[in-house]
SESE-579234 format. One line per field, with one value per residue (C-alpha): residue in one letter; z negated, y, x. Coordinates in nm, 2 decimals, padded with zeros to 4 digits. Each point is the difference from the previous one (the first is absolute). Layout:
BEGIN
residuo c(A; ...)
zz c(Z; ...)
yy c(Y; ...)
xx c(X; ...)
//
This chain:
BEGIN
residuo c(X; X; X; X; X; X; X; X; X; X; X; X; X; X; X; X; X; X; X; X; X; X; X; X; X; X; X; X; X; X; X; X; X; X; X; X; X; X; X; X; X; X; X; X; X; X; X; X; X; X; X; X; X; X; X; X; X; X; X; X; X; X; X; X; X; X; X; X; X; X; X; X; X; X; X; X; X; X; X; X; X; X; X; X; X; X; X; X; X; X; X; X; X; X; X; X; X; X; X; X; X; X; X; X; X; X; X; X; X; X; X; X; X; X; X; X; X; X; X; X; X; X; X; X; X; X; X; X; X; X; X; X; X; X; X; X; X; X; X; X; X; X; X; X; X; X; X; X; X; X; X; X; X; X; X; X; X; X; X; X; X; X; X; X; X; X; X; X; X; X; X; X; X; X; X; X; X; X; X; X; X; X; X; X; X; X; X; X; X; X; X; X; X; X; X; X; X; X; X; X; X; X; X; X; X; X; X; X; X; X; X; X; X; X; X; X; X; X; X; X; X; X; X; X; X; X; X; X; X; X; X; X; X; X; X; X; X; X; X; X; X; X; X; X; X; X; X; X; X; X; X; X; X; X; X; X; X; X; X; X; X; X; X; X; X; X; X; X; X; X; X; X; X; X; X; X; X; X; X; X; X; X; X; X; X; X; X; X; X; X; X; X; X; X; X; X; X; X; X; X; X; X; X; X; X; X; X; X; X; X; X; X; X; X; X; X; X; X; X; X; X; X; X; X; X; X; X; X; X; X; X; X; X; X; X; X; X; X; X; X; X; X; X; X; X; X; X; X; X; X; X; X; X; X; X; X; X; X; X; X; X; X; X; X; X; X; X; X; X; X; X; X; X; X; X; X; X; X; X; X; X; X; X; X; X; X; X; X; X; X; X; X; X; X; X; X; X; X; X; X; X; X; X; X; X; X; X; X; X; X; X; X; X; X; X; X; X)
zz c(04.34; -00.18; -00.09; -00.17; 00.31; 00.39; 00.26; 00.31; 00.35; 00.23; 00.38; 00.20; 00.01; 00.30; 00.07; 00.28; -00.14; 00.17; -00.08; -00.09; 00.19; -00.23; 00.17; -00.28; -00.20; -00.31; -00.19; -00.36; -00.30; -00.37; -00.29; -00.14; -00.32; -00.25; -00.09; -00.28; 00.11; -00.27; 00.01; -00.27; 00.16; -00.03; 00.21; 00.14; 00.06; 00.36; 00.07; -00.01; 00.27; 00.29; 00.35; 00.22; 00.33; 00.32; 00.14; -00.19; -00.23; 00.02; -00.35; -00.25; -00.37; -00.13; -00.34; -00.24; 00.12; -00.24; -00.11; -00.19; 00.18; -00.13; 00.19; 00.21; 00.06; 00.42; 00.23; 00.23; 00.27; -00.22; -00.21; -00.32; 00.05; -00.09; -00.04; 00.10; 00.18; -00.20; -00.06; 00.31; -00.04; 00.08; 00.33; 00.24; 00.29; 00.10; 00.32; 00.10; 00.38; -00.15; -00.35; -00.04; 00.08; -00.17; -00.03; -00.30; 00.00; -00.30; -00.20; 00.05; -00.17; -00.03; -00.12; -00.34; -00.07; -00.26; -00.07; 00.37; 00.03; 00.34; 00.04; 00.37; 00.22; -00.03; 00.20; -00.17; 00.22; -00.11; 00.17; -00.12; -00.31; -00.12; 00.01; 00.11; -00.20; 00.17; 00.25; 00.03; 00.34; -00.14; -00.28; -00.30; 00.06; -00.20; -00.14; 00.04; 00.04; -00.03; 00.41; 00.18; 00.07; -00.12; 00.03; 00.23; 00.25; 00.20; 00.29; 00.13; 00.28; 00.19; 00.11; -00.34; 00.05; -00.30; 00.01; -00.33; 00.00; -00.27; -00.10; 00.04; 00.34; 00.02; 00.22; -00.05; 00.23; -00.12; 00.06; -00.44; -00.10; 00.22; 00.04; 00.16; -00.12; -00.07; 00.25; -00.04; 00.29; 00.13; -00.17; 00.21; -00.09; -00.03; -00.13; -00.34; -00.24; -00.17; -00.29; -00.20; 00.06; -00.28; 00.22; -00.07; -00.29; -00.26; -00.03; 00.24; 00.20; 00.33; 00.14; 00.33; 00.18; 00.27; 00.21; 00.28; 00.22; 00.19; -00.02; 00.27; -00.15; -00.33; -00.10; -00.30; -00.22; -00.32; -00.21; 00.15; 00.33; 00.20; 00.24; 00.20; 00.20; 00.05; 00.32; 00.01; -00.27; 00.07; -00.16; 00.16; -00.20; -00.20; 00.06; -00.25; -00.03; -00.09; -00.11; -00.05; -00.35; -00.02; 00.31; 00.02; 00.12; -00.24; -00.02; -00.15; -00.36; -00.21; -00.32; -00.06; 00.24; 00.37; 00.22; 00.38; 00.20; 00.32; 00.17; 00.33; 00.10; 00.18; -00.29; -00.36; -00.25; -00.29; -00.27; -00.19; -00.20; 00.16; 00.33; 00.21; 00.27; 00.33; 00.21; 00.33; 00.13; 00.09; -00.23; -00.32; -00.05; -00.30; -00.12; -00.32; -00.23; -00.16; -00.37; 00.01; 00.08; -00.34; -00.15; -00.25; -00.11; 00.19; 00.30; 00.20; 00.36; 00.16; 00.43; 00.03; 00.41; 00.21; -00.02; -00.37; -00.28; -00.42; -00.26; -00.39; -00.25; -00.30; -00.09; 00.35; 00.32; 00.37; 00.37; 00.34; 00.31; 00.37; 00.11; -00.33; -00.28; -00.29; -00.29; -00.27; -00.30; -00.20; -00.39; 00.02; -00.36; -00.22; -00.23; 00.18; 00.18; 00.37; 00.11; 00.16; 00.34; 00.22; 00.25; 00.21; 00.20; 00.05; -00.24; -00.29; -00.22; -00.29; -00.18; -00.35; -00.24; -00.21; -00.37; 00.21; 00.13; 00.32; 00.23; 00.27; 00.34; 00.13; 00.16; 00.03; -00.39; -00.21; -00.33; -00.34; -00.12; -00.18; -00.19; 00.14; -00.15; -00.29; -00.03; 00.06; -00.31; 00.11; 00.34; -00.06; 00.25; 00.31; 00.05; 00.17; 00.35; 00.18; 00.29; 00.23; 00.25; 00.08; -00.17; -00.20; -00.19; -00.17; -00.23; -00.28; -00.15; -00.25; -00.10; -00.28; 00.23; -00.12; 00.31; 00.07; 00.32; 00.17; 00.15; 00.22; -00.14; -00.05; -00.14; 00.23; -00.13; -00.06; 00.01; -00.36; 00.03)
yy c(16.53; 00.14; -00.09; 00.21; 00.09; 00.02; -00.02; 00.18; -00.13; 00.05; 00.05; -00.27; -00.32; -00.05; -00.36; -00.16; -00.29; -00.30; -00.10; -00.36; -00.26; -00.01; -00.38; -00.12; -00.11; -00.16; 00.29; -00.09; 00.08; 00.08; 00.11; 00.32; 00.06; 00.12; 00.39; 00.22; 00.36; 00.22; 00.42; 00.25; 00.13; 00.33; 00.02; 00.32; 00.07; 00.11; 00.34; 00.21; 00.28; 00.01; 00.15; 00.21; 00.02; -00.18; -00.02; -00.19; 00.21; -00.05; -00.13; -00.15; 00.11; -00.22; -00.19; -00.16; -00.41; -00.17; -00.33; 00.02; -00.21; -00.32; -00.18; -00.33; -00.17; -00.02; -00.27; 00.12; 00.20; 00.16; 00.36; 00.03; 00.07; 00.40; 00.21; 00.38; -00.01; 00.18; -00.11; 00.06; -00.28; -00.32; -00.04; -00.27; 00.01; 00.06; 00.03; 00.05; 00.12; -00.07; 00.02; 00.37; 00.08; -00.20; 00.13; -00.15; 00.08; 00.00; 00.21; 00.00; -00.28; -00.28; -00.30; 00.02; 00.32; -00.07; 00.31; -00.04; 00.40; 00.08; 00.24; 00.11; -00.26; 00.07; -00.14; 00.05; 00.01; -00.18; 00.08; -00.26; 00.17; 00.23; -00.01; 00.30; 00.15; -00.15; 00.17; 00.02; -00.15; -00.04; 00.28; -00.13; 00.00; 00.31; -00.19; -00.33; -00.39; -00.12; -00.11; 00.13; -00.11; -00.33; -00.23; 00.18; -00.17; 00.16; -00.07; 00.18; -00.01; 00.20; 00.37; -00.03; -00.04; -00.17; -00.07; -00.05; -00.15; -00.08; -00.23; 00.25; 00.04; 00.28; 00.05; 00.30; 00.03; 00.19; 00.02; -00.08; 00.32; 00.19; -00.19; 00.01; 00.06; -00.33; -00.07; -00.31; -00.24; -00.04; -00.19; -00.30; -00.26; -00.31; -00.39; -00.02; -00.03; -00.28; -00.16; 00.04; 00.33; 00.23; 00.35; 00.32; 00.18; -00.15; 00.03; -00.22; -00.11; 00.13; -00.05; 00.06; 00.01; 00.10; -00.10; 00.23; -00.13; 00.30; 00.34; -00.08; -00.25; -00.12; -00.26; 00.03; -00.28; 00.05; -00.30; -00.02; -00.08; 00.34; 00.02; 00.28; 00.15; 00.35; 00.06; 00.36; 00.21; -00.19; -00.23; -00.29; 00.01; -00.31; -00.37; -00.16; -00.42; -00.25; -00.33; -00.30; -00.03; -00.30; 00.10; 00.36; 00.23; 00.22; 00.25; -00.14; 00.08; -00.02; 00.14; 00.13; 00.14; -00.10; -00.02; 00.09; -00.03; 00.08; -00.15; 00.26; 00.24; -00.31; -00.27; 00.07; -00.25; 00.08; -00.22; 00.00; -00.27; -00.27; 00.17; 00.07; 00.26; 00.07; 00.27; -00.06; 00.37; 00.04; -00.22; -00.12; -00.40; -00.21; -00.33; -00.20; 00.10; -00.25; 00.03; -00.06; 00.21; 00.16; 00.04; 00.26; 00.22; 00.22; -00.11; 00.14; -00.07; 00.12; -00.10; 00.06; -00.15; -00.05; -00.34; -00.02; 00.09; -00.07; 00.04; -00.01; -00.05; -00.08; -00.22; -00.13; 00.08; -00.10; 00.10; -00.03; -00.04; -00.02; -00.28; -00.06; 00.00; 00.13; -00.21; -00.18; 00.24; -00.07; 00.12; 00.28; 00.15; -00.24; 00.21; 00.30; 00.24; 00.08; 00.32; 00.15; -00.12; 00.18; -00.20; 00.25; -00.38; -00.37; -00.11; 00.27; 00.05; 00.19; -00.10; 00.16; -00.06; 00.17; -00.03; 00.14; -00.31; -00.07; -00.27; 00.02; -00.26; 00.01; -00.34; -00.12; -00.04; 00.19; 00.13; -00.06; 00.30; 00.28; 00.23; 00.39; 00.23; 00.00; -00.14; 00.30; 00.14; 00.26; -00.07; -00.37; -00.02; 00.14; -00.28; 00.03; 00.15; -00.11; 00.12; -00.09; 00.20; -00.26; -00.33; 00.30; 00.18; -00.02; 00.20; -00.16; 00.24; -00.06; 00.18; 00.17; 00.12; -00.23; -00.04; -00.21; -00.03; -00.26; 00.03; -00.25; -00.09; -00.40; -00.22; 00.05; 00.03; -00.40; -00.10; -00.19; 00.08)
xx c(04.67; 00.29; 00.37; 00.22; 00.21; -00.08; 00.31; -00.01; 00.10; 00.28; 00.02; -00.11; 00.10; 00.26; 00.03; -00.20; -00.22; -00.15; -00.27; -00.09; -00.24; -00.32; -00.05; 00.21; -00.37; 00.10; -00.01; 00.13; -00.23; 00.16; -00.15; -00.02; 00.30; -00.25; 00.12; -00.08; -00.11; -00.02; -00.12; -00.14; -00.32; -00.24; -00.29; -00.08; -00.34; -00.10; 00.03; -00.31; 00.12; -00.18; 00.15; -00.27; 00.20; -00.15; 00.39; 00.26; 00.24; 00.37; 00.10; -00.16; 00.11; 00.32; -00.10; 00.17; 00.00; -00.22; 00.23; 00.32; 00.22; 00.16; 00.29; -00.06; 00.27; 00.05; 00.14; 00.29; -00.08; -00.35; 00.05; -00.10; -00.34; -00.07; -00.29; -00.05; -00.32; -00.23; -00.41; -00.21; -00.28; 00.27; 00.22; -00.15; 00.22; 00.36; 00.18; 00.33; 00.19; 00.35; 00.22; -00.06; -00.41; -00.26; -00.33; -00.22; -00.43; -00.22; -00.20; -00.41; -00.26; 00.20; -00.16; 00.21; -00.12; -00.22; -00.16; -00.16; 00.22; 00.12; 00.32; 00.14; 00.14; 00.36; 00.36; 00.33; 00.31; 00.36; 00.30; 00.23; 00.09; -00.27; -00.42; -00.14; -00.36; -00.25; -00.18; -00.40; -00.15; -00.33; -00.15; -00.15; -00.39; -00.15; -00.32; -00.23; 00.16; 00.32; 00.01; 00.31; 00.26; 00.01; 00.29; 00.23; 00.20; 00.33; 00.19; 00.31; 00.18; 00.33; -00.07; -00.11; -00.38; -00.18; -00.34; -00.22; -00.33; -00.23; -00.32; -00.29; 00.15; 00.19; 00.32; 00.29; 00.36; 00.30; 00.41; 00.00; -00.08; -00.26; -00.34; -00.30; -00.31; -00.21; -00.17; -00.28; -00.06; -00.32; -00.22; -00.12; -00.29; 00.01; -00.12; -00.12; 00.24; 00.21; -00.24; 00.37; -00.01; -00.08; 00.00; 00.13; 00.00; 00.23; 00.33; 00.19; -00.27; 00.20; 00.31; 00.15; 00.36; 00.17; 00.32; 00.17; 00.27; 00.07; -00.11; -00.26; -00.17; -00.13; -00.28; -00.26; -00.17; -00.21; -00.12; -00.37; 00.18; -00.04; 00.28; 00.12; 00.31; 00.20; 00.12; 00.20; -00.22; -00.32; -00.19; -00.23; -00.35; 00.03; -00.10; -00.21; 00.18; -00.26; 00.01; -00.29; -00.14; -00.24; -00.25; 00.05; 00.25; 00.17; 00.27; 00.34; 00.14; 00.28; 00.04; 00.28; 00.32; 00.02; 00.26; 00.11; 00.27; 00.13; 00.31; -00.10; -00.29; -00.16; 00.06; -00.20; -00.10; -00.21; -00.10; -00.34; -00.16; 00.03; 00.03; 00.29; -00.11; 00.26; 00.08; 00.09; 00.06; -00.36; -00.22; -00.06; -00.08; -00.06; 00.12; 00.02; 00.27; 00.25; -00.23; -00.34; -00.31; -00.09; 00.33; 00.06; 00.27; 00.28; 00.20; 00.24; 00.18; 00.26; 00.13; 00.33; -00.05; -00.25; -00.03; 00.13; -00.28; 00.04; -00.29; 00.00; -00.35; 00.03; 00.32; 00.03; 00.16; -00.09; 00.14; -00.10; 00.24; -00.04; -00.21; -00.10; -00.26; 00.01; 00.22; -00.16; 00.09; 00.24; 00.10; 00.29; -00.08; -00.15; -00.27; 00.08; -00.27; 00.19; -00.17; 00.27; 00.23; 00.25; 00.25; 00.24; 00.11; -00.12; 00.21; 00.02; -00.28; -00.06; -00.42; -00.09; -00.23; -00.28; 00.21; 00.37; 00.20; 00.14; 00.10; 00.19; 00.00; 00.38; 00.17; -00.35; -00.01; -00.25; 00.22; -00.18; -00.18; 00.20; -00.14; 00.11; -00.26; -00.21; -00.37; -00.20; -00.17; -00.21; -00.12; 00.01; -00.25; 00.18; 00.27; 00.36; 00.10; 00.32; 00.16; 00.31; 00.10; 00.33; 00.13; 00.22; -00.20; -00.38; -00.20; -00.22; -00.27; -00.27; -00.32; 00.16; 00.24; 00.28; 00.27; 00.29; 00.22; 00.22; 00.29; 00.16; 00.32; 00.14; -00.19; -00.27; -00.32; -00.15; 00.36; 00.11; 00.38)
//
């Protein structure tokens, strides 16, 4: 998503923050300001070059960004938003260790990849001022179906050890700029399949994620509800989730992103459907989620603590604390499409949607939405990433590779003064 100019970021924020009590559960709902987002755009048609390599190469091939950028006017504390990622198949995922090192993941058969094409799996590195040309983890298939990767997911954490994982169940670790090859996880079996579940094949049709706490430990969910763990370099062989449809037993599905978080290496929480599935250092259980079974459509979560867990779907929000269910949801972005969550503390919160606004949870408010990137235009289908390393800083990407970052200065973000 592209604005005329992109700001870079300085050293780390220095003052100590507390964080504030999530208990607080009137959570304040305003509508969205309506904004007016305008771009000249060219589609580019999806590159025909093929890569023959079995190993991931370094770089991929800088290109000229397909969107001319068009200013949106930002709130305090929000950059303009800017654009110098170039095309790679839409960016699905962002994550950031601090102010200075974001990693964002795209690139492959996204689901708003019309032509069905499928280019390398790709991660692009920011340092606070500057993207770097993104780097191949996963080669371009040389011939046959469109079927990897789809949807990738990433997860960083200190040392820096990011970890990118992807529908068709592929996994790849590097430091930002050497990777791994792909490796796939084992394929399990299973129950029979969600009756809502179309299968593979088209664009879209999987989606997986990934969250790391430490660099001992990350956890694994794609939308059919397959769950799995990394402890050191190792992967457990995957868990096939199931839910009751009618009188029979099936696997679970979402369409669309999922979601996991982990507060620790022994607390997890994945949403799918209308499933929440928990990890308890050892095992995976399910339980009803706070939307029904059979919803639809992305969702997100993010547990800043153990016992403290928020989800977004859709134009609501809902959170879970110790000793507690989950909360009825609740509207935080009338009309909006949440598909995107990331909250550094209990009490700071930053949740985007699908068409590039944000709110923001801070004082146990929820801000109105604010529009910080452009509606994406060529990967309309990939949706928004967010991610918060403190209550000081966030990074806000789009398919399209449209970007913009906070920066915690007064007002704080949510705050009206």
């Amino acid at each position: 998503m592209a604005q005329a100019r992109r700001v870079g970021h300085g050293a780390a924020a220095t003052a100590a923050r507390v964080a504030v009590v999530l208990a607080a559960v009137a959570l304040v709902t305003t509508a969205c300001a309506p904004t007016q987002d305008v771009r000249a755009v060219r589609r580019v048609a999806p590159s025909t070059t093929t890569t023959t390599t079995t190993s991931p190469s370094s770089t991929l091939p800088s290109a000229v960004p397909t969107t001319v950028p068009t200013p949106v006017v930002p709130v305090a504390g929000w950059s303009p938003p800017s654009t110098t990622l170039p095309p790679a198949g839409g960016f699905t995922s962002v994550s950031c260790i601090s102010d200075v090192f974001c990693l964002g993941t795209g690139g492959g058969a996204n689901e708003a990849d019309a032509s069905m094409s499928t280019g390398p799996g790709v991660v692009a590195a920011w340092d606070g001022a500057t993207w770097a040309a993104p780097a191949v983890y996963f080669p371009a298939p040389t011939s046959g179906a469109a079927t990897a990767p789809e949807v990738p997911g990433i997860a960083c954490t200190g040392g820096p050890l990011c970890v990118v994982v992807d529908g068709s169940g592929h996994t790849s670790s590097g430091d930002g700029t050497t990777w791994s090859p792909p490796a796939g996880l084992p394929v399990v079996p299973g129950a029979a399949a969600d009756p809502t579940d179309p299968g593979p094949g088209h664009a879209g049709s999987r989606s997986a994620a990934v969250a790391c706490p430490s660099s001992r430990f990350c956890a694994y969910v794609d939308n059919t509800g397959h769950v799995a763990t990394r402890t050191g370099t190792t992967w457990s062989t995957p868990e096939a989730m199931t839910a009751r449809s009618g009188s029979a037993t099936v696997e679970l599905y979402q369409q669309g992103r999922v979601g996991v978080a982990c507060a620790d290496a022994s607390t997890c929480t994945a949403l799918v459907g209308g499933t929440v599935l928990d990890w308890n250092g050892s095992t995976w259980s399910a339980s009803p989620g706070p939307w029904p079974a059979g919803t639809t459509g992305d969702s997100a979560i993010s547990c800043p603590t153990p016992a403290t867990c928020l989800a977004v779907r859709g134009s609501t929000m809902s959170f879970r604390t110790a000793g507690s269910g989950w909360s009825r949801p609740s509207v935080i972005d009338a009309g909006g499409r949440l598909d995107a969550l990331s909250c550094p503390t209990a009490g700071f919160c930053v949740a985007a949607d699908a068409a590039g606004n944000v709110v923001h949870l801070a004082g146990g408010t929820w801000s109105a939405p604010t529009k910080v990137v452009p509606t994406p235009v060529d990967y309309a289908g990939d949706g928004t990433s967010v991610s918060c390393p403190d209550d000081q800083f966030c990074l806000v990407l789009d398919g399209d590779g449209d970007y913009a970052t906070y920066q915690g200065t007064a007002p704080a973000p949510g705050s009206t003064t």
